[in-house]
C-alpha positions in Angstrom: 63.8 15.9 71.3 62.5 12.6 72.3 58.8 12.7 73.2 56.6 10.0 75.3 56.8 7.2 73.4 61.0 7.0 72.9 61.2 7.9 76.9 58.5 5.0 77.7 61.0 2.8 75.6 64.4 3.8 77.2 62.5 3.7 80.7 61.0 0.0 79.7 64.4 -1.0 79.1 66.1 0.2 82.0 63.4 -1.1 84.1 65.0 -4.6 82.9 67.9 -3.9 83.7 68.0 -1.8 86.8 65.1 -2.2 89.0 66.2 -4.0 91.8 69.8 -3.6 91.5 71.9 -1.2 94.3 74.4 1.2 92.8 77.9 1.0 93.9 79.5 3.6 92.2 78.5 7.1 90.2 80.3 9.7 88.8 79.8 12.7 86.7 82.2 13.1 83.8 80.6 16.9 82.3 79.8 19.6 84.6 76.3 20.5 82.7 75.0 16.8 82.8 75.0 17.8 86.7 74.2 21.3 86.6 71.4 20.9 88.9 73.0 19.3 91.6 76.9 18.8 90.7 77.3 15.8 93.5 76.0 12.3 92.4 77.1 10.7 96.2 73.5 10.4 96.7 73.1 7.5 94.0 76.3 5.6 96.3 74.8 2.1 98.0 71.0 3.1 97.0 68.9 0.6 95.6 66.6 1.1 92.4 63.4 0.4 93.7 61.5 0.9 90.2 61.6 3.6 87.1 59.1 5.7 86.5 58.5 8.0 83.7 55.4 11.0 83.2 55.7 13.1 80.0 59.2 13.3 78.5 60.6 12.9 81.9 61.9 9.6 84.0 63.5 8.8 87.2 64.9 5.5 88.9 63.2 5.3 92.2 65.7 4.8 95.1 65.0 2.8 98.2 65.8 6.4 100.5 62.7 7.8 99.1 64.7 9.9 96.6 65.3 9.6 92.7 67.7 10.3 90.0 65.5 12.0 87.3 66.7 12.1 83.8 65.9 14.6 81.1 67.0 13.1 77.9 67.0 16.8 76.5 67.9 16.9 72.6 70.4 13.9 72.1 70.9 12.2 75.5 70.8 8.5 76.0 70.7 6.2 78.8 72.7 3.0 78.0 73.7 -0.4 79.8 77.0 -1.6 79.0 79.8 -4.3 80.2 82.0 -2.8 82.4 85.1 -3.5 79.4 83.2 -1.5 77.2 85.1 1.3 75.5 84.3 4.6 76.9 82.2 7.1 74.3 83.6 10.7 73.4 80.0 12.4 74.5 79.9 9.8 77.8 78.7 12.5 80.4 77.9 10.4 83.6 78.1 6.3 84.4 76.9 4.2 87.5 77.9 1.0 88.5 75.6 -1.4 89.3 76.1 -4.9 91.7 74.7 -6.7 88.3 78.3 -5.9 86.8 76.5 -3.5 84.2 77.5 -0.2 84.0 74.8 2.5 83.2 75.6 5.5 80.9 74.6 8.8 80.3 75.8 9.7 76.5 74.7 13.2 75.4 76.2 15.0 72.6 74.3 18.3 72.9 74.6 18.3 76.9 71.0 19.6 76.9 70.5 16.5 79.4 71.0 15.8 83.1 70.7 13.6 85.6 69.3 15.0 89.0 69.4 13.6 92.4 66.2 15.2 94.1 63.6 14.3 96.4 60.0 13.7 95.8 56.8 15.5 96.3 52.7 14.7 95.2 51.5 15.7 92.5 48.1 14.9 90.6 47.7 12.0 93.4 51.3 10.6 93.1 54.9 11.6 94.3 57.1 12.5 91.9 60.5 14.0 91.9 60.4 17.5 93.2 61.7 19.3 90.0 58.3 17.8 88.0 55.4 18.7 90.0 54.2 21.3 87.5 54.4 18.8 84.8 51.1 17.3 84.0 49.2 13.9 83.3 50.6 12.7 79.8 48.7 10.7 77.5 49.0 7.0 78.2 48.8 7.7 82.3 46.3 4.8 83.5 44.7 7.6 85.6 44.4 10.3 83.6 40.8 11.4 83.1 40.3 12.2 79.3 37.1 14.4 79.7 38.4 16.6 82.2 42.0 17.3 79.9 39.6 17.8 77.3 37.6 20.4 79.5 40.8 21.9 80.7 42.1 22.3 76.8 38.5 24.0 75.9 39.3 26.2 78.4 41.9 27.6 76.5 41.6 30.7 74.0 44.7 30.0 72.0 45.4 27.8 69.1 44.9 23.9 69.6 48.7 22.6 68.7 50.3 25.3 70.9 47.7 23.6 74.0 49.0 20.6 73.3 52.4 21.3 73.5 52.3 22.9 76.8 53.7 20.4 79.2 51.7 21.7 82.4 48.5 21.1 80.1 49.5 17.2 78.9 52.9 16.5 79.0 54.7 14.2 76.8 53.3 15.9 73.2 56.3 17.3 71.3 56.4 17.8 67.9 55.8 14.9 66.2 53.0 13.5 67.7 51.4 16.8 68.2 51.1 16.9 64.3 50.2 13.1 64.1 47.6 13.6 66.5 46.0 16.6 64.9 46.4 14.8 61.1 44.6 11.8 62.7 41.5 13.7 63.6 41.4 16.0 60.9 42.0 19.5 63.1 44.4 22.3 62.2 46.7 22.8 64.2 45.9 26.8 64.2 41.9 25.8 65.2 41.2 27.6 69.1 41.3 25.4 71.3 38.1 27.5 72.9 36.0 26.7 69.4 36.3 22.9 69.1 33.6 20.8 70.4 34.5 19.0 73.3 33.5 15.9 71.6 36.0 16.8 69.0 38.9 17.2 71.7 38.9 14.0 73.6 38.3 12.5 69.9 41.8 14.2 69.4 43.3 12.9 72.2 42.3 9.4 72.3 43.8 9.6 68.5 46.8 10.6 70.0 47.1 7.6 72.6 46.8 5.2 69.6 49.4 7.3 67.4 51.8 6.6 70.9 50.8 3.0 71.7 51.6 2.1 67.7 54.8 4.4 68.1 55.6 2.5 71.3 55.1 -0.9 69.4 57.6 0.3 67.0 60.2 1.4 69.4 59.7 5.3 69.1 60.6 7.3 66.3 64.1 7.7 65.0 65.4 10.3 62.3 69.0 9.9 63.0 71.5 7.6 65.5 71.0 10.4 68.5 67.5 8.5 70.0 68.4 5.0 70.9 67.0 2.7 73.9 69.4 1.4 76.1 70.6 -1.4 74.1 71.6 0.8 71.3 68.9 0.1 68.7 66.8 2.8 66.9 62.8 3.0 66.5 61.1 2.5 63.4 58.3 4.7 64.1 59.4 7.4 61.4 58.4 5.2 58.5 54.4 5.2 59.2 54.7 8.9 59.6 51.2 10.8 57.9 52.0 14.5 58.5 55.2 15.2 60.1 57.9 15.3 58.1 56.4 14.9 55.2 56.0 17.7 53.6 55.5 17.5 49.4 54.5 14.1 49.8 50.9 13.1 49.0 48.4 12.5 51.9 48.1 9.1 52.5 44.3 9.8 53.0 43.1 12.3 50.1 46.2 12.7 48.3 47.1 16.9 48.6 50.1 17.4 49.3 51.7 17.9 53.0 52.3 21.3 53.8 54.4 22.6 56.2 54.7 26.0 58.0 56.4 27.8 60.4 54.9 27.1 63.8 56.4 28.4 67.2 60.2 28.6 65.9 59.3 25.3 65.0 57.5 23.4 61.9 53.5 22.4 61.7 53.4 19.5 59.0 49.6 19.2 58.0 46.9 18.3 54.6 45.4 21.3 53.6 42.4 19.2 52.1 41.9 17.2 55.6 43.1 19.3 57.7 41.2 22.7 56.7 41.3 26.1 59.1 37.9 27.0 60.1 
């Protein structure tokens, strides 16, 4: 699933290409790309007053003080294309916008959706209504470091599973929850409730510069399912230290990566820099 970094790309890029242009025509082409609200009329003569993004969520603000939020779920992407383009077998939903571009929701999973919804505050800001419980991510301008790292502390339950929880920090998946955790040297088993708090926000300000140097990369791609809206992949996945990596040396000490099961998932982690306490 993309995580912050990929969605801060795909919402840079649409930002180009959308913001400030009025939507003339929508329509969905798979009922689950929809499931939340099967009707797209909303989108019909509304103009795209910015797009926003918090966490792996991102929505186009429209000028009736609605949105259309997008979940990328597992495969989706959000693409601009010339209206003579040839369709795409997993095309879900398109809008047409007064620039002549066409914007398209490709998703071959159909874990995605696109959801016309209305706004509501949250953490000091509206947001669309369906991601009020989401929290503060990473690279928010106005999130306060010491008081996530307080709120983490808090916690009696292993670090990586903290920072996976989306109403905690939002944006961490996978990836850069293990990248994080390599960078400062935690396990991702530690409790949260025995680090020092100087250890946390020293965790999570590693984990802003493991996104920012994603970001400059254009996210991390394994295969042709995460691309930004022109098409193109990120390049991320080749300065990988822990993820992934697994029976490859550390690129610190030299032990091997290990990896282990983690929350139906995988934890990817140096067993010489990275020791359980």
């Amino acid at each position: 699933m993309p995580e912050l970094p990929e969605v801060e790309v795909v919402r840079r890029g649409l930002a180009d290409h959308v913001q400030g242009r009025t939507i003339l025509a929508a329509a969905a082409l798979h009922p689950r790309a929809v499931r939340h609200n099967p009707s797209l009329e909303g989108l019909l003569g509304r103009r795209v007053e910015g797009v926003d993004r918090r966490g792996k969520f991102l929505w186009l603000r429209l000028d009736d003080g609605t949105a259309l939020l997008v979940h990328l779920g597992m495969s989706g992407q959000m693409l601009i294309k010339d209206p003579d383009a040839p369709s795409h077998t997993h095309l879900r939903a398109r809008a047409v916008l007064d620039s002549g571009y066409e914007l398209w929701f490709v998703d071959q999973r159909t874990f995605g959706y696109w959801w016309v919804t209305s706004m509501a505050p949250s953490h000091g800001v509206m947001v669309p209504e369906p991601v009020t419980h989401i929290a503060r991510d990473l690279l928010d301008p106005d999130l306060d470091l010491e008081e996530l790292a307080r709120a983490i502390k808090a916690k009696h339950t292993e670090i990586k599973r903290v920072l996976l929880n989306q109403e905690i920090v939002s944006g961490i998946g996978n990836i850069y929850a293990d990248e994080m955790l390599w960078a400062a040297r935690i396990h991702g088993r530690q409790l949260a409730h025995r680090l020092r708090l100087g250890r946390i926000v020293e965790l999570l300000q590693q984990g802003q510069a493991v996104m920012t140097r994603a970001l400059a990369q254009g996210g991390t791609s394994f295969d042709a399912l995460y691309v930004n809206v022109n098409g193109e992949s990120g390049y991320f996945d080749v300065s990988l230290n822990a993820y992934g990596q697994q029976g490859k040396p550390c690129s610190r000490c030299g032990t091997e990566i290990v990896r282990e099961e983690f929350a139906n998932r995988g934890s990817h982690f140096c067993p010489q820099c990275q020791r359980r306490h």
